[in-house]
Backbone as CSV, one residue per row, in Angstrom:
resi,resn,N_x,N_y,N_z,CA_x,CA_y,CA_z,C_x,C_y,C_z
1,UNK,9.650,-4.639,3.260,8.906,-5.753,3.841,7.718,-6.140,2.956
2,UNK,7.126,-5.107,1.995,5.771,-5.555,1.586,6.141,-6.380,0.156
3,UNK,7.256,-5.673,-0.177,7.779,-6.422,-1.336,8.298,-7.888,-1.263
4,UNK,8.917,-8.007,-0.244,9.764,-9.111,0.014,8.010,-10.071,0.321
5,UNK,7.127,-9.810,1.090,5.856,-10.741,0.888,5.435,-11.072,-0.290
6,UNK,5.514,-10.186,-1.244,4.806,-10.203,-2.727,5.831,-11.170,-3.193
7,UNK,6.955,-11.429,-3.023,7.902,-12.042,-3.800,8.069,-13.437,-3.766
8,UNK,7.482,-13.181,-2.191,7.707,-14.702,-1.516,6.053,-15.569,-2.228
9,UNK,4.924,-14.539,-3.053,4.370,-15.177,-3.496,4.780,-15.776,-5.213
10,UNK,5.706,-15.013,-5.616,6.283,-15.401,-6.895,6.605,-16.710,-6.898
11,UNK,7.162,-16.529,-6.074,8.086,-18.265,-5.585,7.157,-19.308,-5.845
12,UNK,5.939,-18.711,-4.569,4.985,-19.832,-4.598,4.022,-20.575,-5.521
13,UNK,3.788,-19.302,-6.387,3.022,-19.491,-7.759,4.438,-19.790,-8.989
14,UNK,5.119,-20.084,-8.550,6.193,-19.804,-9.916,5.891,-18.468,-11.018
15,UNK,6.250,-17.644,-10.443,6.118,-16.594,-11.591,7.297,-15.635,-11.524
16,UNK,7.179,-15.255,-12.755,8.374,-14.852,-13.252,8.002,-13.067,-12.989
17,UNK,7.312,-12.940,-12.198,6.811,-10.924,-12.312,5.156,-11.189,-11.947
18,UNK,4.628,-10.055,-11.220,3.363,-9.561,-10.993,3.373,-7.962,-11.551
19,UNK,2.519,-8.069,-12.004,1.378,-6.564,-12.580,0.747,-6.374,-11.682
20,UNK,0.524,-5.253,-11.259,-0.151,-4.201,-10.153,-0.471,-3.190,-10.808
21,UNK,-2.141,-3.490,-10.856,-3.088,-2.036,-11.521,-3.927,-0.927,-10.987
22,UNK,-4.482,-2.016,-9.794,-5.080,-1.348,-9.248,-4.002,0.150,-7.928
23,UNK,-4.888,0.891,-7.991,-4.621,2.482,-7.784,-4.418,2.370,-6.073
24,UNK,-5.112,1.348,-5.314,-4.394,1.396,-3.905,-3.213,0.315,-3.676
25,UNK,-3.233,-0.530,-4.427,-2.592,-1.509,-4.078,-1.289,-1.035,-4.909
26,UNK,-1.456,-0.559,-5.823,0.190,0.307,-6.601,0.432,1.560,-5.356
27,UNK,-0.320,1.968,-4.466,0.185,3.145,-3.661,0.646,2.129,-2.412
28,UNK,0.101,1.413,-1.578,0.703,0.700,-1.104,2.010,-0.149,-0.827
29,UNK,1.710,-0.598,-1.899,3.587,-1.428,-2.281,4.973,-0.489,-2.565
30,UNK,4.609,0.795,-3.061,5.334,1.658,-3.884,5.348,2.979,-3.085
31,UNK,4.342,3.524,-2.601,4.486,4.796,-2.212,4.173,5.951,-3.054
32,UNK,4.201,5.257,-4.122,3.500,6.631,-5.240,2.097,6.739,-4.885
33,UNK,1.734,7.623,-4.886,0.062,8.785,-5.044,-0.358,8.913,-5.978
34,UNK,0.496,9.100,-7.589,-0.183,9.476,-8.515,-1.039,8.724,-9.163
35,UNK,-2.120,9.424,-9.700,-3.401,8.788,-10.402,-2.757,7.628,-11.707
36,UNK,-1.673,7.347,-11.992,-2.201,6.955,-13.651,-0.411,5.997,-13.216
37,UNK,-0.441,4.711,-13.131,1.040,3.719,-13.191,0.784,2.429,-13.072
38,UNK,1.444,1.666,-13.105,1.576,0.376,-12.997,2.755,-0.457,-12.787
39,UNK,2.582,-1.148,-11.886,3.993,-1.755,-11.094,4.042,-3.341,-11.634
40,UNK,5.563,-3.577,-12.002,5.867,-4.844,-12.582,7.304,-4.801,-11.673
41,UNK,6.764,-6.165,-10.417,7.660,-7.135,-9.636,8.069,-7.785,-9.933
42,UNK,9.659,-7.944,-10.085,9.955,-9.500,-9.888,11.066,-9.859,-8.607
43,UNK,11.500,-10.821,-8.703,12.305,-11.280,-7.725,13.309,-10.289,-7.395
44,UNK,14.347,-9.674,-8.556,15.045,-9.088,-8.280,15.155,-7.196,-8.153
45,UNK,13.767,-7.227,-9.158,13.611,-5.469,-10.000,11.816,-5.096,-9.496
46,UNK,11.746,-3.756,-9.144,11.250,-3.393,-8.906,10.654,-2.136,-9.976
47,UNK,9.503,-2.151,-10.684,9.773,-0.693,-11.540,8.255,-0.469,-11.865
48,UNK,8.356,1.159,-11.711,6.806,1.666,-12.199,6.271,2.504,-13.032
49,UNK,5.917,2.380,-14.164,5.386,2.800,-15.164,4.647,3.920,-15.230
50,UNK,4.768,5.158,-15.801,4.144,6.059,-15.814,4.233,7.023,-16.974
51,UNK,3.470,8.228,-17.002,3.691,9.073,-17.967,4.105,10.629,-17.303
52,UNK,4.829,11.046,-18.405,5.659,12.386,-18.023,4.821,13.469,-16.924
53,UNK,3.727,13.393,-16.756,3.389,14.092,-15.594,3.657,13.300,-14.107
54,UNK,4.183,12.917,-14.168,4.604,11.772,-12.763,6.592,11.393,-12.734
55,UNK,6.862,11.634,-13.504,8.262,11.154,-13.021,9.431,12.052,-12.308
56,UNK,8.743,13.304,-11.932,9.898,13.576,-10.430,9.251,12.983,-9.563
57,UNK,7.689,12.574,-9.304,6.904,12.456,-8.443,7.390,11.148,-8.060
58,UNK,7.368,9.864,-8.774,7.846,8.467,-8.482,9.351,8.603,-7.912
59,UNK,10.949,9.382,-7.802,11.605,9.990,-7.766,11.373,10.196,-5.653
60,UNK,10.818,11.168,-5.854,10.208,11.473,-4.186,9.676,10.335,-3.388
61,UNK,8.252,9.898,-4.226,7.772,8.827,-3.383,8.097,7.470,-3.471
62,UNK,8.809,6.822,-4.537,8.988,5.496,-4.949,10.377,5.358,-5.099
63,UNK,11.298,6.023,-4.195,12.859,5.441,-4.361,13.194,4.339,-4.511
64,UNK,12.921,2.881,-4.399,12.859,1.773,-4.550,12.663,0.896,-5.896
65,UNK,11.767,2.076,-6.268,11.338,1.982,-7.761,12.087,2.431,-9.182
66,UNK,11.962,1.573,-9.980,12.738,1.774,-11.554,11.639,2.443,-11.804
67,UNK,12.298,4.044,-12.606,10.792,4.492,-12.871,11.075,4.109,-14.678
68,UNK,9.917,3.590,-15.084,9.623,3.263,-16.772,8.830,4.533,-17.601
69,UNK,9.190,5.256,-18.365,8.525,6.046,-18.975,7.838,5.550,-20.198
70,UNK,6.202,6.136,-19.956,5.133,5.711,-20.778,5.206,6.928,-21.737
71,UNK,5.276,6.500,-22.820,5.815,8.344,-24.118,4.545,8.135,-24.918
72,UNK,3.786,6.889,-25.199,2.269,6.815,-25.583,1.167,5.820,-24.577
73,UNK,1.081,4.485,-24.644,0.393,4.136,-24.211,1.803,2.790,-23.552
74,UNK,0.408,2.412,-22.006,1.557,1.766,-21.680,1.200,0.332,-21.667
75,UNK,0.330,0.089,-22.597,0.081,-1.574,-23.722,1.425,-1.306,-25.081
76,UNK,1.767,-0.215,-24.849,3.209,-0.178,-25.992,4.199,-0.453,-25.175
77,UNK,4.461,0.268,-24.192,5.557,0.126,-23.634,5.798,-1.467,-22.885
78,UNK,4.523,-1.956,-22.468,4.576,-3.498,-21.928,5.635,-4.344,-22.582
79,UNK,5.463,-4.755,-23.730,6.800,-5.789,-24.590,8.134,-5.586,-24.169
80,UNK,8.129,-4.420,-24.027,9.822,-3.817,-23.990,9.868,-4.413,-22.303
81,UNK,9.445,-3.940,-21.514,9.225,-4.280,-20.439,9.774,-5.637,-20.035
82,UNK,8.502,-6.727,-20.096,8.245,-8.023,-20.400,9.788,-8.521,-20.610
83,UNK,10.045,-8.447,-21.954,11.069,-8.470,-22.700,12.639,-8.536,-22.096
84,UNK,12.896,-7.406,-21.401,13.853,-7.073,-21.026,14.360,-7.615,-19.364
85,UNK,12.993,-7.989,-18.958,12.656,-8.777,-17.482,12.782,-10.461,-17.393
86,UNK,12.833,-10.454,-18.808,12.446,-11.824,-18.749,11.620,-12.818,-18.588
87,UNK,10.353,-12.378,-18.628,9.597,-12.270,-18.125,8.500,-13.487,-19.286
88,UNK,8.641,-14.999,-18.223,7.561,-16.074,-19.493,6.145,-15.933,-18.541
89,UNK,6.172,-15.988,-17.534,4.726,-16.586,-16.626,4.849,-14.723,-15.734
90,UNK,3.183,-14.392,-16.108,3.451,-13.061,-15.312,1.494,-13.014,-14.707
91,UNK,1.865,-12.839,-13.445,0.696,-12.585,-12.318,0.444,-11.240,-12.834
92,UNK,-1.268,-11.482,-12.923,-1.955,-10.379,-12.717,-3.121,-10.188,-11.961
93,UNK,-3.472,-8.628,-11.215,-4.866,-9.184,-10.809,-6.102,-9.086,-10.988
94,UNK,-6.339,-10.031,-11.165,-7.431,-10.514,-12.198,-8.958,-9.604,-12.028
95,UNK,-8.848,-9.435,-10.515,-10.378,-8.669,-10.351,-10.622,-7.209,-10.316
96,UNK,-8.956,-6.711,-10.992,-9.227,-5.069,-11.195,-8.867,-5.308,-12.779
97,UNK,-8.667,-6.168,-13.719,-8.132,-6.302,-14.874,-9.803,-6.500,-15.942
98,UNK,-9.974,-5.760,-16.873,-11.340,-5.694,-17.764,-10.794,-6.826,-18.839
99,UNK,-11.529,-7.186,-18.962,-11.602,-8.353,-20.502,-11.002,-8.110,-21.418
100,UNK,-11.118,-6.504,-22.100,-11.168,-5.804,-22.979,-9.205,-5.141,-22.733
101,UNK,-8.955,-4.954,-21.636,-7.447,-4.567,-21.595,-6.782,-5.839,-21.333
102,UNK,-7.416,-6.923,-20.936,-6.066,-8.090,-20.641,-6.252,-8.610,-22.064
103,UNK,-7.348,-8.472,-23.149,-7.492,-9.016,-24.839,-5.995,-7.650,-25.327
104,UNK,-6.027,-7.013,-24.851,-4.978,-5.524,-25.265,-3.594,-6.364,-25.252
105,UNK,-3.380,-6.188,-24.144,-2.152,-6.782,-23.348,-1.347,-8.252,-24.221
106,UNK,-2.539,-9.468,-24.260,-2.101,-10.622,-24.713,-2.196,-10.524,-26.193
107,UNK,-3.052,-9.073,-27.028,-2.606,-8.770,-28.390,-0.738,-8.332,-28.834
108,UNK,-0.509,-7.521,-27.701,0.715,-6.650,-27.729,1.932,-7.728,-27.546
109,UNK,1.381,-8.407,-26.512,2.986,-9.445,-26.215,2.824,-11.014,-26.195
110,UNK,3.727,-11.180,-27.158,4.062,-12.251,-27.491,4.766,-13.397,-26.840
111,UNK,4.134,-14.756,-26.227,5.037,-15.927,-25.637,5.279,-15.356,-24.150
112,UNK,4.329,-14.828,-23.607,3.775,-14.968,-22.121,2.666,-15.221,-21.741
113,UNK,2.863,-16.037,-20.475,1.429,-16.685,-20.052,0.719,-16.080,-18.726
114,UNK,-0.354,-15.524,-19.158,-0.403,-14.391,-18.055,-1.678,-15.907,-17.148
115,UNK,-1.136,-15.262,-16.048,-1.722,-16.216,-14.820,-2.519,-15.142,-13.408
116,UNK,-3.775,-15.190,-13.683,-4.774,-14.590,-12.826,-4.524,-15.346,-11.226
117,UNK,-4.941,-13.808,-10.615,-4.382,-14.179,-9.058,-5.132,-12.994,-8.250
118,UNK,-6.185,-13.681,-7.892,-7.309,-12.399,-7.233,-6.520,-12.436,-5.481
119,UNK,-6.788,-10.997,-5.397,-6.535,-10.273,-3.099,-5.150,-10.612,-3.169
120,UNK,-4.070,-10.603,-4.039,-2.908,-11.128,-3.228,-2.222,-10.027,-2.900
121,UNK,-2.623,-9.228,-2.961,-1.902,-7.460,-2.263,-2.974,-7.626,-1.369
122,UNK,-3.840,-7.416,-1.561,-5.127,-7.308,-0.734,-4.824,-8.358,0.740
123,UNK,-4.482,-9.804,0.153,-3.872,-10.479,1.367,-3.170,-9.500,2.139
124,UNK,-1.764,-9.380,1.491,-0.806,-8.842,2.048,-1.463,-7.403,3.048
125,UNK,-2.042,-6.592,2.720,-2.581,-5.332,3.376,-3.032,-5.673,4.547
126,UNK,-3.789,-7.000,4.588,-4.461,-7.414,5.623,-3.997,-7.440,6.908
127,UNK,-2.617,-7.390,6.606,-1.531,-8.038,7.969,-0.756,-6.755,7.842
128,UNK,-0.983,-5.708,9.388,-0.348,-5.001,9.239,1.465,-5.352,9.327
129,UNK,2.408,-4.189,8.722,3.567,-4.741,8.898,4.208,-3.625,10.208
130,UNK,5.709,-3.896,10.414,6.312,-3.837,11.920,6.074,-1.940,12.108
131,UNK,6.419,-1.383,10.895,6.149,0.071,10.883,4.342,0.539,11.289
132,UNK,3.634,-0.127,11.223,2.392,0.656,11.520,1.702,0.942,12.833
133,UNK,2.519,-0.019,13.845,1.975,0.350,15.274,2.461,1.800,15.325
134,UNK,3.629,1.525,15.239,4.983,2.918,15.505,4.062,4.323,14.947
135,UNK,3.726,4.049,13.834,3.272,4.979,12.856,1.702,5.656,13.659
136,UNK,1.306,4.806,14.499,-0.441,5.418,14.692,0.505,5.879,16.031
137,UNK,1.550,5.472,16.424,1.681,6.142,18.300,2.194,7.609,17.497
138,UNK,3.408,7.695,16.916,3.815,8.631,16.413,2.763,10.051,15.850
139,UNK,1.477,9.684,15.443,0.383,10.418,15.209,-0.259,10.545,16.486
140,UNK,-0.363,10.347,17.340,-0.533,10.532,18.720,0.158,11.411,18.985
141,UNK,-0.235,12.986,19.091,0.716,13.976,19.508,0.565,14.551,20.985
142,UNK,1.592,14.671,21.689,1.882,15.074,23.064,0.820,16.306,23.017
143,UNK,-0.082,17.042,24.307,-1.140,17.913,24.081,-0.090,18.525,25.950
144,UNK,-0.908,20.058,25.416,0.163,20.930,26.775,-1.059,20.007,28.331
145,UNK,-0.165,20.211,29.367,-0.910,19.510,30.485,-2.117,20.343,30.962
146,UNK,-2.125,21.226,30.681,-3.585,22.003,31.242,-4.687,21.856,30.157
147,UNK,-4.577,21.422,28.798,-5.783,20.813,27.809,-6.713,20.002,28.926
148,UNK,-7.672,20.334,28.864,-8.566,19.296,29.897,-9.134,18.273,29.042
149,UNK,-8.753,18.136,27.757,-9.290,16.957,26.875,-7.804,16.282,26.888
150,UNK,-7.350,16.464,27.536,-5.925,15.565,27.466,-6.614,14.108,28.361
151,UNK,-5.668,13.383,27.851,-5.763,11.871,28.367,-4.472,11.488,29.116
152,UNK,-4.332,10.655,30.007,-3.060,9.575,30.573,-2.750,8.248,30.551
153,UNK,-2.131,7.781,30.015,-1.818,6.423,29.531,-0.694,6.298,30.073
154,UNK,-0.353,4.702,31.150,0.689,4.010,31.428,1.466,5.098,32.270
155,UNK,1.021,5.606,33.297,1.786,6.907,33.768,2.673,6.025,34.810
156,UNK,2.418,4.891,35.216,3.068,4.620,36.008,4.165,4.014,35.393
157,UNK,4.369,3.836,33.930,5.627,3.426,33.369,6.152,4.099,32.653
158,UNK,5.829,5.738,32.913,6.303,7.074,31.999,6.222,7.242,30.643
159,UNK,5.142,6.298,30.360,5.123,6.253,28.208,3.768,6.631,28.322
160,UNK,3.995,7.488,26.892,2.704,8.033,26.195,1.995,8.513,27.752
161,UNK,2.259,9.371,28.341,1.685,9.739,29.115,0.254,11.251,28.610
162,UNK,0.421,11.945,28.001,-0.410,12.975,27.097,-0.453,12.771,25.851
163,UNK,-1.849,11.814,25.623,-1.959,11.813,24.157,-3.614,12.672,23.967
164,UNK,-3.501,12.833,22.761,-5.023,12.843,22.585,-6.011,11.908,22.564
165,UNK,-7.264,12.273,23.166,-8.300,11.132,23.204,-8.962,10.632,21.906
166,UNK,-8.935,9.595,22.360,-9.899,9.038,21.173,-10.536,9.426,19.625
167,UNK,-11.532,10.844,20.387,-12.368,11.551,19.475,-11.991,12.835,18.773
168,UNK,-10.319,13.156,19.222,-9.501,14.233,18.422,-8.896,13.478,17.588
169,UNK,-8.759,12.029,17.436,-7.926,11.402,16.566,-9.050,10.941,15.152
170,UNK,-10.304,11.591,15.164,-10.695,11.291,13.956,-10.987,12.146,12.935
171,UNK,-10.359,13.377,13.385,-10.046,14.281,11.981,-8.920,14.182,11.399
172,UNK,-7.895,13.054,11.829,-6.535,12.783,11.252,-6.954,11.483,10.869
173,UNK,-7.781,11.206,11.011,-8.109,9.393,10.628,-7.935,8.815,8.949
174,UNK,-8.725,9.660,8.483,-8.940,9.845,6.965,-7.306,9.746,6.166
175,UNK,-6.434,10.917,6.801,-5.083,10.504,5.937,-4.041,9.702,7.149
176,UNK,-4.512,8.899,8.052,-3.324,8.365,8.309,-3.989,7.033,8.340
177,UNK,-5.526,6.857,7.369,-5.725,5.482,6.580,-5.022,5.430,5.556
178,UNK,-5.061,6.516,5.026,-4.569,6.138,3.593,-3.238,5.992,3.434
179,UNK,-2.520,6.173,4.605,-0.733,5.560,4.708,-0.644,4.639,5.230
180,UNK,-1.482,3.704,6.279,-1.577,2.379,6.215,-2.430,1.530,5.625
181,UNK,-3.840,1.863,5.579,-4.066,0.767,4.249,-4.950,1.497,2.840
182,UNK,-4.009,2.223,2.061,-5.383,2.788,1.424,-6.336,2.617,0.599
183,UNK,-7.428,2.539,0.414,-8.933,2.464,0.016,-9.719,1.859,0.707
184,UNK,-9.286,2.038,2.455,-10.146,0.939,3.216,-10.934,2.259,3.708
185,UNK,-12.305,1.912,4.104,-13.019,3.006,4.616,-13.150,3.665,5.920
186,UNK,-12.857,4.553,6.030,-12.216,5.586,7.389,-13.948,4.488,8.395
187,UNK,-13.237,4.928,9.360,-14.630,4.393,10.615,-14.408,5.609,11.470
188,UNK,-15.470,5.764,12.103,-15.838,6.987,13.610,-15.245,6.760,14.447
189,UNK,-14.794,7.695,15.782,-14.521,6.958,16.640,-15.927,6.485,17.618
190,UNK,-17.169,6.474,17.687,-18.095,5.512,18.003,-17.907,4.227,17.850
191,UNK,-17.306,3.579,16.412,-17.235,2.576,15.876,-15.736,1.858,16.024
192,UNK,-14.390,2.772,16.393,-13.513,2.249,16.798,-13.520,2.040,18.720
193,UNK,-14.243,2.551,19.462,-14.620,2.081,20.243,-15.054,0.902,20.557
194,UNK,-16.008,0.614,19.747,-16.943,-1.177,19.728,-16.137,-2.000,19.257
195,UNK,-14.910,-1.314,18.772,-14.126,-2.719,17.609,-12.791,-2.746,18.408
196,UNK,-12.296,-2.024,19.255,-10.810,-1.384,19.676,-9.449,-2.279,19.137
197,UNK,-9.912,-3.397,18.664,-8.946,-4.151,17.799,-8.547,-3.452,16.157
198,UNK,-9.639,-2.603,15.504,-9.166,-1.788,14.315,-8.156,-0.954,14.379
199,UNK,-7.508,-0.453,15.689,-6.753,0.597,15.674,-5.864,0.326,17.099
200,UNK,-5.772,-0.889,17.479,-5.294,-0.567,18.545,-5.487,0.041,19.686
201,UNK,-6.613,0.117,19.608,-6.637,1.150,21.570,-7.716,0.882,22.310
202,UNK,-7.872,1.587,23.054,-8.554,1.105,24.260,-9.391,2.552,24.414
203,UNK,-10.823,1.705,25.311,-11.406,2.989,25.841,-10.617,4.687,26.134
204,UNK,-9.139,4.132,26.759,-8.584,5.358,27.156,-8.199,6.347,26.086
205,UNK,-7.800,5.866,25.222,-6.944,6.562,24.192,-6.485,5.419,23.208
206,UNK,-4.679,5.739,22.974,-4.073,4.707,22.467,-3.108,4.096,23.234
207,UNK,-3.167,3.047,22.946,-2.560,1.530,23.482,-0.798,0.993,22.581
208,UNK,-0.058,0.316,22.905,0.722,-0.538,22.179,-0.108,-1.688,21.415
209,UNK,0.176,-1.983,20.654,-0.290,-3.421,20.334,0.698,-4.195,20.234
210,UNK,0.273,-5.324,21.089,0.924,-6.383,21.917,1.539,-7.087,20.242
């Protein structure tokens, strides 16, 4: 789903491929964790660039993904890339990209027109997709009935009846941000209280979102 959004912006910009540098927005789209890759979209191919300490790792987390092996630098490996993609008009984004590596980049490859395109993952993140309600109930774990910090939700329609409250769900908060949006900054539950639209729930606990 997140791909098929990104693609549907290819269309819109006419481009022939997007570059993805930045480190949440390549974990996002892809599923890889590791510190050091770079993802080149296009309509049809999906593939992510890395170096030999990462490629069982892309393998596990990035099945979706062509993994590209980086054997020196991966301003070398770009042309071949490019090249082989077809690649004339290619999105990049512009506000994680330095002066000094996109002068790299347009040294290395020849007869592409690279076209700056600031938040358009960042768009996309914005809007959660159909897996992430599922994903925060699913982290909602059933607690035995005599816990007196147990909560009841919807008992009269037999769902989610024992979840945990509110304020046990923010020592899991931290990594089950970073599987729906990551580099956004964890909040308290004080503060998901006042907002109950950040997470879906309600004074009681957790909620569906409608």
């Amino acid at each position: 789903m997140r791909l098929i959004k990104l693609r549907e912006t290819l269309t819109e910009k006419d481009l022939d491929a997007f570059l993805v540098s930045q480190p949440e927005n390549r974990r996002y789209l892809s599923g890889f964790s590791g510190s050091a890759g770079w993802l080149l979209i296009t309509a049809g191919r999906a593939l992510l660039a890395t170096d030999f300490r990462y490629y069982e790792q892309v393998g596990r987390e990035a099945p979706d993904f062509e993994l590209a092996q980086i054997k020196t630098k991966f301003s070398d490996l770009l042309p071949e890339l490019l090249a082989d993609l077809g690649v004339a008009r290619l999105g990049f984004e512009s506000q994680h990209v330095t002066v000094d590596q996109l002068d790299t980049w347009r040294h290395e490859v020849d007869g592409v027109e690279w076209v700056p395109l600031k938040d358009t993952v960042e768009g996309i993140r914005s809007i959660k997709d159909e897996a992430e309600p599922k994903l925060l109930l699913d982290r909602a774990l059933p607690l035995d009935q005599k816990d007196d910090r147990q909560v009841s939700l919807n008992r009269r329609a037999g769902r989610y009846q024992t979840l945990r409250p509110l304020q046990l769900l923010e020592r899991r908060q931290v990594a089950l941000a970073s599987e729906l949006a990551p580099g956004l900054k964890p909040v308290g539950p004080d503060e998901l209280l006042a907002n109950p639209a950040v997470l879906g729930i309600d004074r009681q606990g957790l909620r569906e979102v409608p």
